[in-house]
C-alpha positions in Angstrom: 29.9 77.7 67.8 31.5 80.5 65.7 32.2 79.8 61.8 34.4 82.3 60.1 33.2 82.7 55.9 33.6 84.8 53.0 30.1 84.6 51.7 26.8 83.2 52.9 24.0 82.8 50.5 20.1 82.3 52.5 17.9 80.8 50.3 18.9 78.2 47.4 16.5 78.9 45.1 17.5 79.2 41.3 19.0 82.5 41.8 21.1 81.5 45.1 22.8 78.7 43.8 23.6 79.8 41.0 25.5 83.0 42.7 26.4 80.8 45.9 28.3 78.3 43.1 29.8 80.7 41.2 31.6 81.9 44.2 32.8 79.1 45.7 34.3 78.7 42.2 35.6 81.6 42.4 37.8 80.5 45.5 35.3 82.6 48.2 34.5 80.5 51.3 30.4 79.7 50.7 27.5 78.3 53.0 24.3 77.9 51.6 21.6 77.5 53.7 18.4 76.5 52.8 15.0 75.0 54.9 13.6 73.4 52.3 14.7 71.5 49.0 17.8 73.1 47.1 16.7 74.3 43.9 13.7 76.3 45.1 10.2 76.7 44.0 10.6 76.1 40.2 12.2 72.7 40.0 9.7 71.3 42.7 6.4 73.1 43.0 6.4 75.8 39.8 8.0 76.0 36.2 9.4 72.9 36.4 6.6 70.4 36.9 3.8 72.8 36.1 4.7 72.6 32.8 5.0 69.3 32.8 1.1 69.4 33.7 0.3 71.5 31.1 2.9 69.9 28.2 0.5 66.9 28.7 -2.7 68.7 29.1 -2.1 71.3 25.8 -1.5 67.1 24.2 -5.6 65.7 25.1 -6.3 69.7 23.4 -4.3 69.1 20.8 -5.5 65.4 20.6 -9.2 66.7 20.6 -8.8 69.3 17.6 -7.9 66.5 15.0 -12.0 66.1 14.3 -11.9 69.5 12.3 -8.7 68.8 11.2 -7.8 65.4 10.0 -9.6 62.6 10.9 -11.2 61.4 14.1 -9.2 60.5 17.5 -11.0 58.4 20.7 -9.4 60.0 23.8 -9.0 58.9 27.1 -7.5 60.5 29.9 -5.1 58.9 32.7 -3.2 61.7 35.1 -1.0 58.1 35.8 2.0 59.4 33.4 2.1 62.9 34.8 2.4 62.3 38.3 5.0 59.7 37.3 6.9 62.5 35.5 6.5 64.7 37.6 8.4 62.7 40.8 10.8 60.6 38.5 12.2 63.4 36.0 11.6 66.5 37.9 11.6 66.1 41.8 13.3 62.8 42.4 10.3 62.4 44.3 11.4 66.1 45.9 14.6 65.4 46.6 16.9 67.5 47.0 20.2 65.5 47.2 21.6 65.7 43.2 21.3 69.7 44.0 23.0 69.4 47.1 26.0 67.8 46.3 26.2 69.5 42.9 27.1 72.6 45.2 29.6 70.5 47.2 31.0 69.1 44.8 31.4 73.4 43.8 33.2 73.8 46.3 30.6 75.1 48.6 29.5 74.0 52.0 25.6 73.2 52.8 23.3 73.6 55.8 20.1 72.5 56.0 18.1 74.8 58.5 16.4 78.0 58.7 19.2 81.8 58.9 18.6 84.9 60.6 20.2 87.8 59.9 21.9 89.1 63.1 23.9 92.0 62.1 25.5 93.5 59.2 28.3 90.7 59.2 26.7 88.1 61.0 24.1 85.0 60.3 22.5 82.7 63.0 21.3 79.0 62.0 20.7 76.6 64.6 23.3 77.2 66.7 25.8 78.5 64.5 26.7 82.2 64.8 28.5 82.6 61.3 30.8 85.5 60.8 31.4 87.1 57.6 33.7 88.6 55.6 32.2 89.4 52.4 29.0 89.4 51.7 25.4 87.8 52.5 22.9 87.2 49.7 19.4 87.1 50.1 17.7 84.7 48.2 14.5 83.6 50.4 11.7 83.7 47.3 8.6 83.6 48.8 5.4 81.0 49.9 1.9 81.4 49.0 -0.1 84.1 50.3 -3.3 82.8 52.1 -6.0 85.2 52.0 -8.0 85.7 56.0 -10.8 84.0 55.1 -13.6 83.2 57.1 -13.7 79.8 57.5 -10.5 78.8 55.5 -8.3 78.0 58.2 -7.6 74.4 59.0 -9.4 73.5 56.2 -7.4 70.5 53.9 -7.0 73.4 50.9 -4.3 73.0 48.3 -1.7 75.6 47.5 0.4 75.3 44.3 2.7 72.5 46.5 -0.1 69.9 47.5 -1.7 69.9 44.0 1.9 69.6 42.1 1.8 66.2 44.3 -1.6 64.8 43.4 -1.7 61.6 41.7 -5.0 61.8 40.1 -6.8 64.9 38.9 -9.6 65.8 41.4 -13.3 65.6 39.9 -14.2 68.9 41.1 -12.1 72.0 42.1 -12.7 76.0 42.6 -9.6 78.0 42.2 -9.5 81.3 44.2 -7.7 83.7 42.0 -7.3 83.9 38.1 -3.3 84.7 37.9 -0.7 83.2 36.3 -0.7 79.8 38.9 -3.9 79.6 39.0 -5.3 79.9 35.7 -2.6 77.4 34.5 -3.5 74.4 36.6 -7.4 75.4 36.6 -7.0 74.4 32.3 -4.4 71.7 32.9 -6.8 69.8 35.5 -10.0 70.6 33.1 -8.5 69.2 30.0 -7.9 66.0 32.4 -11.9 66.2 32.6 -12.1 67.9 36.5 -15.0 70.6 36.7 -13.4 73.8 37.6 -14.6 77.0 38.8 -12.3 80.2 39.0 -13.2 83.1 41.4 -10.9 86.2 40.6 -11.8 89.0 43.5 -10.8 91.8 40.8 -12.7 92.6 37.6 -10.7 90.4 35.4 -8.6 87.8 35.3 -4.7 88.3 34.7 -5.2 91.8 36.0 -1.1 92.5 35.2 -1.8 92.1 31.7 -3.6 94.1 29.0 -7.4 94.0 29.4 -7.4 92.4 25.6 -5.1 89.5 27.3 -7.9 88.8 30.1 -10.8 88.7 27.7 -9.1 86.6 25.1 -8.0 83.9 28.0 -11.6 84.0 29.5 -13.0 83.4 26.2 -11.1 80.4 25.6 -11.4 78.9 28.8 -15.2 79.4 29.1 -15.4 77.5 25.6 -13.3 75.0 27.4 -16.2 74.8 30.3 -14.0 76.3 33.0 -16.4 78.4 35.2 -15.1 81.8 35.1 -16.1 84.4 38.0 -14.6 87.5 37.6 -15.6 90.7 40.2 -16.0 87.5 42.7 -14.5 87.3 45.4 -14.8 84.8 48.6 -16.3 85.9 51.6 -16.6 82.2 53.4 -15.4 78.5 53.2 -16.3 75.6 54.7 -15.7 72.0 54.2 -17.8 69.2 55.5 -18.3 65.5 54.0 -15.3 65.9 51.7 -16.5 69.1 50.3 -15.8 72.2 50.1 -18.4 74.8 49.9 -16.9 78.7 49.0 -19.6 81.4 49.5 -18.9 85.1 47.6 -21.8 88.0 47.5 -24.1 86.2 45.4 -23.6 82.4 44.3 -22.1 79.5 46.3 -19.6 76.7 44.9 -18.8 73.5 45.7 -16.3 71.6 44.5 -13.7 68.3 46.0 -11.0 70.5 46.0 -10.0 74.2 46.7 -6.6 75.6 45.3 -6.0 79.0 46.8 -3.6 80.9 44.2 -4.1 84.8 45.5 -0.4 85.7 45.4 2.8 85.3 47.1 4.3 86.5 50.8 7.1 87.2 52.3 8.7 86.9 56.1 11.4 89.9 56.6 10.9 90.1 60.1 11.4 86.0 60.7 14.4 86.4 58.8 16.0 89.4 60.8 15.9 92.0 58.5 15.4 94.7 61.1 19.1 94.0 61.8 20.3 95.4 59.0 17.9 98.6 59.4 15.3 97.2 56.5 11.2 97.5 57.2 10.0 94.0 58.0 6.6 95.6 56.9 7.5 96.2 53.0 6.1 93.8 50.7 9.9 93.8 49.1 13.0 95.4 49.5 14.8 97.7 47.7 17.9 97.1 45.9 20.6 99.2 44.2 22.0 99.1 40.7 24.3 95.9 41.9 21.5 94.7 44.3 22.2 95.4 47.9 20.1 96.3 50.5 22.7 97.4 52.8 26.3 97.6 52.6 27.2 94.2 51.8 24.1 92.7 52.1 22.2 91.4 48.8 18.7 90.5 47.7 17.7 88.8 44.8 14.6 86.8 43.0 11.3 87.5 44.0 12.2 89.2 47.1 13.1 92.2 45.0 9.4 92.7 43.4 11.4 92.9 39.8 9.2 90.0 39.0 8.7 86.5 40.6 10.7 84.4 37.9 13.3 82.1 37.8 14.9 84.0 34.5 14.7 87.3 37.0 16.7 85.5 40.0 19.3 83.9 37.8 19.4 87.1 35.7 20.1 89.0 39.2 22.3 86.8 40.7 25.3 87.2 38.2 25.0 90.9 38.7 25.7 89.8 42.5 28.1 87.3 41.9 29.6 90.1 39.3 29.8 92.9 42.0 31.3 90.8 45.2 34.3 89.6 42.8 35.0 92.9 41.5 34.3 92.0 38.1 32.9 94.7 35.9 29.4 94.7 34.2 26.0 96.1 33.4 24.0 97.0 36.4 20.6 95.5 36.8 17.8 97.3 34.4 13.9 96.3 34.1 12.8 98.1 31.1 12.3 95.1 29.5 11.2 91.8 31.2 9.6 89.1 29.8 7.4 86.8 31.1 4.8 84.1 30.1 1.5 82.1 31.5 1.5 78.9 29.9 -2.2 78.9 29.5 -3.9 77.4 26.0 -2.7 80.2 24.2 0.3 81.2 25.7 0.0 84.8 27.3 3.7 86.4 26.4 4.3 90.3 27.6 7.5 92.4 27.8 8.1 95.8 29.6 5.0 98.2 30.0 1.2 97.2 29.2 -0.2 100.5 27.7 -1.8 101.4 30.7 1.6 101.7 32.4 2.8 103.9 29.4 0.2 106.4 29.5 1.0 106.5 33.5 4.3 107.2 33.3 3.3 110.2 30.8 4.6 108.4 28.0 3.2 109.5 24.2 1.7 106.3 23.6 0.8 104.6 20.3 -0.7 101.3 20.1 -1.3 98.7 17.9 -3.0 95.0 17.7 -3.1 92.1 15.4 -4.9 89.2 15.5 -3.4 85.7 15.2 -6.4 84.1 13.5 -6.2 86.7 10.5 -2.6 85.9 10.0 -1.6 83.2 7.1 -0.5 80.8 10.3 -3.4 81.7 12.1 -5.7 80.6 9.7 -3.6 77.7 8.4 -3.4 76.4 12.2 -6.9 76.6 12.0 -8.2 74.7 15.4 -6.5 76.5 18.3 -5.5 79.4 17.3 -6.9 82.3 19.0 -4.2 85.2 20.0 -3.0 88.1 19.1 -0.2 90.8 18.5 -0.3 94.3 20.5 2.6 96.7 20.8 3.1 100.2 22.9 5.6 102.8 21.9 6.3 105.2 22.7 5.8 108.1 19.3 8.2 110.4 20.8 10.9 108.4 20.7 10.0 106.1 17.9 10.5 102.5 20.0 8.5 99.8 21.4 8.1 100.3 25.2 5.9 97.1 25.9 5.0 94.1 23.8 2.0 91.1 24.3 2.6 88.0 22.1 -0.8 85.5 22.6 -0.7 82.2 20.3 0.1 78.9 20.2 3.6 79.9 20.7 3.1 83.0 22.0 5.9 82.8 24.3 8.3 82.1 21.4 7.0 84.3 19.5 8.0 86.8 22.6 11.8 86.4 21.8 12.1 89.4 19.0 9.8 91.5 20.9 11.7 91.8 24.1 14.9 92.0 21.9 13.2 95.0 20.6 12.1 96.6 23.8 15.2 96.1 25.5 17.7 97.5 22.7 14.9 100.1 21.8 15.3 99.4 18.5 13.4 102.2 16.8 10.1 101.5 15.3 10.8 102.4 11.6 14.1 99.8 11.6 11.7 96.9 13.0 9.4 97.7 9.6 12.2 97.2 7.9 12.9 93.5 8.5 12.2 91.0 7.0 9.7 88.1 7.9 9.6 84.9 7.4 6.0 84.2 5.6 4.3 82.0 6.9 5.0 82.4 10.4 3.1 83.4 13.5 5.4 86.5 14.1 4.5 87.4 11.0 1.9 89.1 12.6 4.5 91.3 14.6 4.8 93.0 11.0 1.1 93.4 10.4 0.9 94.9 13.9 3.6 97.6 13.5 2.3 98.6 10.0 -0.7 99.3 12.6 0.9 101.8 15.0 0.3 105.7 14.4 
């Protein structure tokens, strides 16, 4: 069979729906195609009911600071309502069908299977050979990355998907790998009363942020009772009697459960890049200002290395959507991206850390402020560790990079990437005026800091 199409759209993640329904809005001829659920990660496995986890987690914390606070609270945990939550209000149980139909109902058409790229015009599912006209977009995401263990293999481990889907929170669990997924669940099963363990192969954890952003995390999640193992990594796993057993260089751990969070892959050569001249061995591919890879042929969302976020794929895909209707607009820029780890503080950043400053040759000037020394800080009182640090760049006067750590530290994150991404100078940003008292507040404090 041979389908004539304007447009077909691989992957119906955040990003890919969003371009694949604007088009078939548009009037274009769309198929989506998609293997798994429509949506992608985030509504089913990720930001979605991840933070549903941690919403009620960040509550028993919250519950538990009232003794120095106001009074005394008896607390007693039940994971019952979260994985209730989590399959009634954000997976329908992980179906995909409201999704599905939302596109059709676009004007879009839907296959469930798994593309290949066959050429520069032409897509393969199943046993479709689909011509067309227009464009292809790209929009695969990625699965987790699970490191060659010895011993790992076959062995009933979690990845972010099984322990979204858990019922109950497991007694005992050691997390390989202190990122953003991984440090998130390993607090949001703790405060549910699981002893966790975290083994992070590098020298500290959240090794993408500013060094001052590990050691404030690690802080608070040792106080918490998290194990934390940094310069650990695993060098063999086994699992006998319901147990698993994770050996590094010097200690051994045992826990119920093993989450492995040690990054994200991808599969360019399954999906038939090679056709279109790309290296299946790259870790991503490289895009243009409007995002191809090839003439006609787009990429977007984590696929691109830009950053694995949803606000990244749907901030890509109207570029796309843009550029195959001939519309005008902004071509992508990444000066300033946010992102957060909804860890107890929240961990916000924008643009460069300082280390990536001084790398790119940069003059850099930095500055920190603490969020417990702030009025807010210290009226919040019981969880309020975080802080303010900026980079800028002195020659020019602006903030290059920004790290907001609080209680809302990812609110708090807003004005800063505003800043970093209009490059407001550094001497207007003095200038404002802040509400008192806030925890941005301590923005000010910090740029009254900076050389």
């Amino acid at each position: 069979m041979v389908e004539k199409v304007d447009v077909v759209v691989i992957g119906m993640g955040p990003g890919g729906e969003a371009a694949a329904t604007e088009l078939a809005q548009a009037g274009l001829s769309v198929i989506g195609i998609e293997s798994r659920l429509v949506g992608g990660e985030c509504p089913y496995y990720g930001c979605i009911p991840s933070k549903m986890m941690v919403r009620a987690a960040n509550a028993l914390a919250e519950a538990g600071r009232v003794s120095s606070l106001a009074g005394e609270v008896d607390i007693t945990t039940d994971f019952a309502p979260v994985a209730t939550r989590i399959r009634d209000e954000a997976t329908d149980n992980w179906n995909d069908q409201v999704a599905v139909d939302r596109f059709e109902q676009a004007g879009g058409r839907f296959i469930r299977g798994t593309a290949v790229v066959t050429g520069p015009k032409t897509v393969r599912v199943g046993d479709l050979e689909i011509e067309v006209g227009t464009a292809i977009v790209l929009n695969t995401g990625t699965d987790p990355a699970v490191p060659p263990i010895p011993g790992l293999a076959g062995t009933p481990f979690w990845t972010n998907r099984e322990a979204i889907a858990v019922t109950e929170a497991p007694s005992s669990l050691i997390v390989l790998g202190g990122g953003a997924i991984g440090l998130e669940m390993a607090q949001a099963f703790a405060r549910f009363g699981t002893k966790v363990h975290v083994l992070e192969a590098l020298e500290r954890l959240m090794p993408l942020e500013e060094p001052e952003s590990s050691q404030l995390v690690a802080n608070v999640l040792a106080s918490e009772g998290l194990g934390i193992h940094t310069g650990t990594a695993a060098r063999n796993v086994s699992y006998a009697s319901n147990t698993f057993t994770v050996t590094s260089d010097n200690e051994t751990f045992s826990a119920d459960h093993l989450l492995v969070a040690t990054g994200r892959r991808s599969d360019f050569a399954g999906l038939g890049l090679a056709a279109v001249g790309i290296d299946t061995t790259s870790r991503t591919l490289d895009t243009d200002a409007n995002l191809q890879i090839a003439d006609g042929v787009y990429a977007i969302g984590d696929i691109t290395g830009k950053g694995a976020f949803t606000h990244m794929s749907m901030y890509q895909a109207r570029i796309v959507a843009n550029h195959i209707l001939g519309k005008q607009g902004p071509a992508a820029e990444y000066h300033a991206v946010p992102r957060v780890t909804f860890t107890d503080p929240e961990v916000g950043s924008v643009g460069l850390t300082e280390q990536q400053a001084r790398d790119q040759g940069l003059t850099v000037g930095v500055a920190m402020s603490q969020i417990p020394e702030s009025s807010r800080g210290w009226l919040h009182k019981a969880g309020n560790e975080g802080l303010i640090k900026l980079v800028a760049d002195t020659d020019k006067g602006i903030l290059v990079g920004a790290t907001s750590i609080g209680p809302a530290g990812g609110e708090v994150l807003s004005m800063l990437t505003l800043a970093v991404h209009e490059r407001t100078p550094v001497n207007r940003l003095r200038e404002m005026i802040y509400a008192y008292p806030t925890f941005h507040r301590a923005v000010e404090d910090a740029l009254g800091r900076l050389p």
